[in-house]
N, C-alpha and C positions, 0 to 999 in steps of 0.2 A: 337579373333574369327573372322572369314570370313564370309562375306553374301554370299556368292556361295559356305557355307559348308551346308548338309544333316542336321547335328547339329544345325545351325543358324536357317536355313528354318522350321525343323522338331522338334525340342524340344526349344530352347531360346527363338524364336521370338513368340509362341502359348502359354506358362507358362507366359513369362513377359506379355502377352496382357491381360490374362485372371485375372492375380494376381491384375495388375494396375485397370484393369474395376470396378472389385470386387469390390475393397479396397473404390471406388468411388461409388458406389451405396449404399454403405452403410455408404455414407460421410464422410467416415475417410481420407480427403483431403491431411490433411497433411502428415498420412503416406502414402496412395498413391506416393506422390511424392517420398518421403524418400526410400521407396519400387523399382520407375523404379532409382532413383540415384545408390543406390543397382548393383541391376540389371547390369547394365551400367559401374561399376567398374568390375564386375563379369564377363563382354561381354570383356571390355581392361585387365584383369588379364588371362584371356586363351590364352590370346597372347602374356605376358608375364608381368610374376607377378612381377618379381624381378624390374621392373618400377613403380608400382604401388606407395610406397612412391614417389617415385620425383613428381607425377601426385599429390597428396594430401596434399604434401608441396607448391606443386606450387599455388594450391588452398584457400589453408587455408592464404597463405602469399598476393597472391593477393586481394581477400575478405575484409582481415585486413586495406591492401591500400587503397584498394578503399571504405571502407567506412570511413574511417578517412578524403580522398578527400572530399569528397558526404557530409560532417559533419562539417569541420570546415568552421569557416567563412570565406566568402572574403575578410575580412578586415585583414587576418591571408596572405598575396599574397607569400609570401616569405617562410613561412614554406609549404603550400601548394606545390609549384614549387618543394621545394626541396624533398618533399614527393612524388612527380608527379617522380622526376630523380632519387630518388630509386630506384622505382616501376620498372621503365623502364630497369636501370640498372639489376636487378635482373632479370628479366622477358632473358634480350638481354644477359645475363653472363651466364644463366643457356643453352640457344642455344650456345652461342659461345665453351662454354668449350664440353658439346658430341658431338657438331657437325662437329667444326672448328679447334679443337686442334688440331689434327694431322695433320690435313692440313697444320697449321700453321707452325708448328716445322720441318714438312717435306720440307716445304719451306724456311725456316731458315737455313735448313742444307745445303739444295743443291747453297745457296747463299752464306753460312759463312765457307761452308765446317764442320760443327760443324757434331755430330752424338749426337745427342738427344735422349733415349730410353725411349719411352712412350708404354707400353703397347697399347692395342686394346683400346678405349673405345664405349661401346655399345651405339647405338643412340636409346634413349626411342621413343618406339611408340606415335606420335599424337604430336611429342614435338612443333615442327614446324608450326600448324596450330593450338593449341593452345595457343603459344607465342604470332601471331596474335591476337586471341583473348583477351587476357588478356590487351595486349598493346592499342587494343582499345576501353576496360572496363574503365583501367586506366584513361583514356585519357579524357572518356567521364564521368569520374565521378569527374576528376577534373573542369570537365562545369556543372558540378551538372543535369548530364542528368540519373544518375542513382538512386536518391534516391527512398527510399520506396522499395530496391532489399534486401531481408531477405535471412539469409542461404542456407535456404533451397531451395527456388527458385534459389539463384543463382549458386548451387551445381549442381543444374539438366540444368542449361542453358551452362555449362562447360561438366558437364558428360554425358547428354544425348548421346545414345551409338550412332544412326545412323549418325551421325553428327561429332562421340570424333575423329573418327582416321584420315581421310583424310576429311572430311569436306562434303558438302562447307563450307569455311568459314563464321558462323554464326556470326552477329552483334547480341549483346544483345538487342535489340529493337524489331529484328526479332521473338525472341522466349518469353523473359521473359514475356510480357505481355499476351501471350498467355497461358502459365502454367500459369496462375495469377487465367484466365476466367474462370468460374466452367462451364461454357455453354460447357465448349470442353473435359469437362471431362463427357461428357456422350460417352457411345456405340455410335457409328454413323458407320451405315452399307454401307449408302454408302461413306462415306469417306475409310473404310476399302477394301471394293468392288475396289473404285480405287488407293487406295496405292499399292493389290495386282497385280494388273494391270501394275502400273507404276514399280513396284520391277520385275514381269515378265519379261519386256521389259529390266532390264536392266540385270539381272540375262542372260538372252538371249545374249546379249550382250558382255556378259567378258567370259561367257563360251565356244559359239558358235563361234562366230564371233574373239576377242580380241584372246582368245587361240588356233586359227587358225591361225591368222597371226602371233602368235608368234614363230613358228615354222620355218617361214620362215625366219624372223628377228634376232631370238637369234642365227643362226649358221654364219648368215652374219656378224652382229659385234663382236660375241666373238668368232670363233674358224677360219676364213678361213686368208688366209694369202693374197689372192688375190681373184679378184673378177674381172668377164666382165660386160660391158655395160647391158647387160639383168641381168643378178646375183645383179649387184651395183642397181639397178634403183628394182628390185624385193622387195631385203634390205629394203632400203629406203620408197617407198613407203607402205610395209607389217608393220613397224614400226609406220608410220603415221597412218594406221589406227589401228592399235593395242593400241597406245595411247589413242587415241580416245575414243574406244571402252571399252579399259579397265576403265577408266576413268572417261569418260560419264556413262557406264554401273555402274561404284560404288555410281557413285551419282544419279541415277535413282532406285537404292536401296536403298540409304538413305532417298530420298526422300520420295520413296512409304512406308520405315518402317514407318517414324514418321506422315505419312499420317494417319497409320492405329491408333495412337494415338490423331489425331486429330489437329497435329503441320505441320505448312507447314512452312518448310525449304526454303531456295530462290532456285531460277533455276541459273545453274550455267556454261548449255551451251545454245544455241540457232541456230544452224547449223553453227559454225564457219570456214566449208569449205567451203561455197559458199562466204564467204565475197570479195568484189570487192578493199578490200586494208588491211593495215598490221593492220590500226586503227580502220577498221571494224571488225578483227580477233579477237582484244582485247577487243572488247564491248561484243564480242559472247564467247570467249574462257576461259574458269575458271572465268565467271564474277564477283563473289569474292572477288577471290586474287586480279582483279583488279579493285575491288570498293574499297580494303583495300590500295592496292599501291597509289591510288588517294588521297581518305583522310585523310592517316596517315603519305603519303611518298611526294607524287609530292608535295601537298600544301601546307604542311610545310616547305617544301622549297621555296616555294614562286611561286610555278604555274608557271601559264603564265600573272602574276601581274607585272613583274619587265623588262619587253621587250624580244623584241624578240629573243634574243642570252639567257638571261638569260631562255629562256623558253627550249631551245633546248639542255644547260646544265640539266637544271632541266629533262626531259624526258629522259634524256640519263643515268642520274642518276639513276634516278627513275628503268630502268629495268635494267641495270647491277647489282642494287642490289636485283632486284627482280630476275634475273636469278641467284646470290649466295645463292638468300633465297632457294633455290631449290636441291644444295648441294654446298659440300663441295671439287670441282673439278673446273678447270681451263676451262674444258668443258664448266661448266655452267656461267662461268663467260664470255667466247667466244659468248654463245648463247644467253645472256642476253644483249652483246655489238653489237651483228648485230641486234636485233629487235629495242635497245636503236636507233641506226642509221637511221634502216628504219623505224624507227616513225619519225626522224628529217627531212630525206628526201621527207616521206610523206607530212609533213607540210609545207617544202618550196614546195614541185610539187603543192600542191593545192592552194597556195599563187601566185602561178603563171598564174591563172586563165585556166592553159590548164586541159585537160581529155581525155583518153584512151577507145575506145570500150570494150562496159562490158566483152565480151569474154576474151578479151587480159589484161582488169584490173585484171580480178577473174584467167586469168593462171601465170601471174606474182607472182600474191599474193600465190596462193596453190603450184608453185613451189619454193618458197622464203620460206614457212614454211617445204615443204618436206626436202630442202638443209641444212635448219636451224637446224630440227629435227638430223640430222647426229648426228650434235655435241652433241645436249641434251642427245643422247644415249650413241655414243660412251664412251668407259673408256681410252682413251686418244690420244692425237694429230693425231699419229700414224695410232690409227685406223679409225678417220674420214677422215685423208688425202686417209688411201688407198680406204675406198667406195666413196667419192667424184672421185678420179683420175677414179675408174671403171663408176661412172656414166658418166664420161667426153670421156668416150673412144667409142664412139659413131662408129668410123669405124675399130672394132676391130676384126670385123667378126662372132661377136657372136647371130646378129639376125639371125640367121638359125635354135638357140635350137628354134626360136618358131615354125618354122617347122616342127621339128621333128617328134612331136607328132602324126602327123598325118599319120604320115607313121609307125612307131612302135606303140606296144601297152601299153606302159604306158601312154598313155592319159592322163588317169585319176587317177595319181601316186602323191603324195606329191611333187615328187622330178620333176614332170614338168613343165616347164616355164609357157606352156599353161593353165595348171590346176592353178598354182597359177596367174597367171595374169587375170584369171577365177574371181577369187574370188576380185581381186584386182579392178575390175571392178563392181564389184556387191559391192564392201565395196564403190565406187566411186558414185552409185546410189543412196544407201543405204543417205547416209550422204548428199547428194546434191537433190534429189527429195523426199527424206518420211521426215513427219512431226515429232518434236521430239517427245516423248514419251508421256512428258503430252500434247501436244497440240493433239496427236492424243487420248488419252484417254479421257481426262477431258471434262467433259458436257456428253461422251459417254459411260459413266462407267455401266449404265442400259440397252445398246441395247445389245441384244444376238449375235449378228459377234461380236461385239469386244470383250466381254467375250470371247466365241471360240476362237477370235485370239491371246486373252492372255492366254489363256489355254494351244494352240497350241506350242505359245513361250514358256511358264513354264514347260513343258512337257518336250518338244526338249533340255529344259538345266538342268533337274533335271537327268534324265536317267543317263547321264553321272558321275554324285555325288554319285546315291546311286550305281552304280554298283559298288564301291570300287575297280574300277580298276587304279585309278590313284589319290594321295589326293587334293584336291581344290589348286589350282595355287594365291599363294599371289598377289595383286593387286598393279601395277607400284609404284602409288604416295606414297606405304607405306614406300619407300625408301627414301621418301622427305620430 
């Protein structure tokens, strides 16, 4: 199911609030819980059922692990470890075989010359961001940081639905304690007051804004065969913020769902286009995924503990495979390998004691992630070569479409430069001067403008849902 479907908004998210409240007023805790778990499998089976075993097996077999971890003693060091490299094993087999297998064998071919015929295989929804999750259940229940996690609670700390399909990546510490606390099992109006709030803004978001620029973007990487300097740099930029947006917007919906339950989810951007370097980017951008690449990826490898060469493998490591965990394309292995680099570069420029006027730091860095961006989209070599060459082509004579406009009457046409680099400008504002979602709601969830102006936002991107003129647009990272 989709948070920017009519469905989601209009009947799932009003039944599971009211069912869950219920069930808790009249202290039946436990099936409360059992109820939004329910729920929550109900929300990932509308989007496809025939996943639903793998999701329960997944479940059922991690729980097993990790309470056998959490259980045996330390004096046990050995069967523990090797119960630790199951777990892992299984968790990392069940991504490698939907996600990487084709990849694999298709690369096997074109190197052995072999022809391997592997059917399609379907990649289950949520696999990817709960493989994280489980890896660092695992992980931490072999440090005996999860005891006292029952079933039941741990069912809902995996299934809770705003959180199952793209995240953010929830640490169990985040959430389980908090279904634990019966405090937050009551109604609280203004927590719901500002979840509705923050789901506005981000509903606003993916529908208005994210599926506006993708209009510009999806015909530049996947249908045109060539592109000018204004066309390529259009692409490119309408992609940037379309990511963003899509993105940001889905977790500003997650967010404000489990708001209105009472569960606060972590924040998972922080305006990461105004960052002044690539290591700023990554403190702001999907903060998450890289608080999970930090503590389950870099420092197991041994950080920045073993000197400094050894640090600048380790970080180069560290997001080459964070750009595979992304898919299963040579793409993302490219764009995993340039931000691995400009972190190492980053590290040696600031070990050098120089520094760059914030202007020239912050356009470096937001055109280093726009360039970068190519590849994370593109579907193969081919086509980021030909939008880079059109962004490069700078004296091709094609600033004059921005001209145009002003003498014809399509102004204000999809298809004009001016119109979209309109917008392009106002997504450039948007993201670099307004405060994020929660920082501009939260404390303000009771004064009336910001009501009105979430009202305003929820308004402007429902219209568009219930007229059943087009069905709800799936959201980027469900691909990831």
């Amino acid at each position: 199911m989709l948070f920017n479907s009519a469905t989601y908004i209009l009947v799932f998210l009003p039944i599971t609030t009211a069912g869950y409240f219920i069930l808790n007023y009249f202290a039946q805790y436990r099936l409360a819980a059992i109820f939004l778990s329910v729920a929550s499998l109900i929300f990932y089976s509308i989007s496809g059922l025939e996943f639903l075993p793998i999701l329960l097996l997944s479940i059922l077999v991690n729980y097993g692990i990790g309470t056998g971890l959490s259980t045996l003693p330390e004096t046990m060091k050995g069967r523990r470890k090797s119960l630790l490299t199951v777990g892992i094993i299984f968790n990392l087999g069940l991504l490698a075989y939907f996600k990487y297998t084709n990849f694999f064998l298709e690369n096997v071919d074109l190197v052995f010359g072999t022809d391997w015929k592997v059917g399609k295989i379907a990649f289950p929804l949520a696999l990817s961001f709960v493989t994280f999750q489980k890896i660092a259940y695992l992980v931490d229940s072999y440090r005996f940081l999860t005891r006292g996690y029952g079933p039941v609670n741990y069912g809902l700390f995996v299934t809770f639905f705003p959180q199952l399909i793209a995240g953010p990546i929830v640490h169990h510490a985040d959430v389980v304690p908090q279904f634990k606390n019966r405090d937050r099992r009551r109604f609280n109006f203004d927590n719901v007051r500002l979840g509705l709030m923050i789901f506005s803004a981000g509903l606003f978001k993916k529908v208005v804004l994210a599926d506006t620029f993708a209009q510009w973007s999806t015909p530049g990487f996947d249908t045109a065969t060539s592109l000018t300097f204004v066309q390529a740099w259009i692409t490119g930029l309408s992609y940037t913020f379309q990511l963003y947006f899509d993105f940001s917007g889905y977790v500003d919906m997650a967010i404000g769902s489990a708001m209105i339950f009472n569960i606060h989810l972590p924040i998972n951007f922080d305006s990461p286009y105004r960052s002044l370097s690539i290591q700023d980017f990554w403190r702001r951008w999907h903060m998450t995924l890289s608080r999970f690449l930090r503590d389950y990826l870099y420092v197991p490898l041994g950080g920045n503990r073993s000197g400094e060469l050894r640090t600048y493998i380790n970080l180069f490591i560290t997001f080459l495979l964070g750009g595979l965990w992304h898919g299963a394309s040579w793409m993302f292995v490219v764009w995993g390998a340039l931000h691995g680099t400009a972190l190492v570069l980053h590290r040696l420029w600031s070990r050098s004691g120089l520094s760059l006027p914030t202007p020239i730091a912050w356009l470096i860095t937001f055109v280093f992630v726009v360039v970068t961006w190519v590849f994370f989209r593109a579907t193969d070599m081919a086509s980021a070569l030909m939008v880079l060459k059109g962004m490069a082509s700078v004296r091709d004579g094609s600033m004059h479409e921005l001209l145009q406009p002003l003498i014809v009457r399509d102004y204000l046409t999809m298809a004009s430069p001016v119109f979209s680099f309109t917008w392009i400008a106002a997504g450039l504002v948007i993201v670099l001067l307004f405060p994020t979602s929660i920082r501009l709601f939260k404390g303000n969830q009771r004064k009336s403008i910001y009501a009105l102006y979430a009202g305003a936002l929820f308004a402007a991107a429902l219209l568009p849902l219930i007229s059943f003129r087009a069905s709800p647009s799936e959201f980027l990272y469900f691909n990831f």
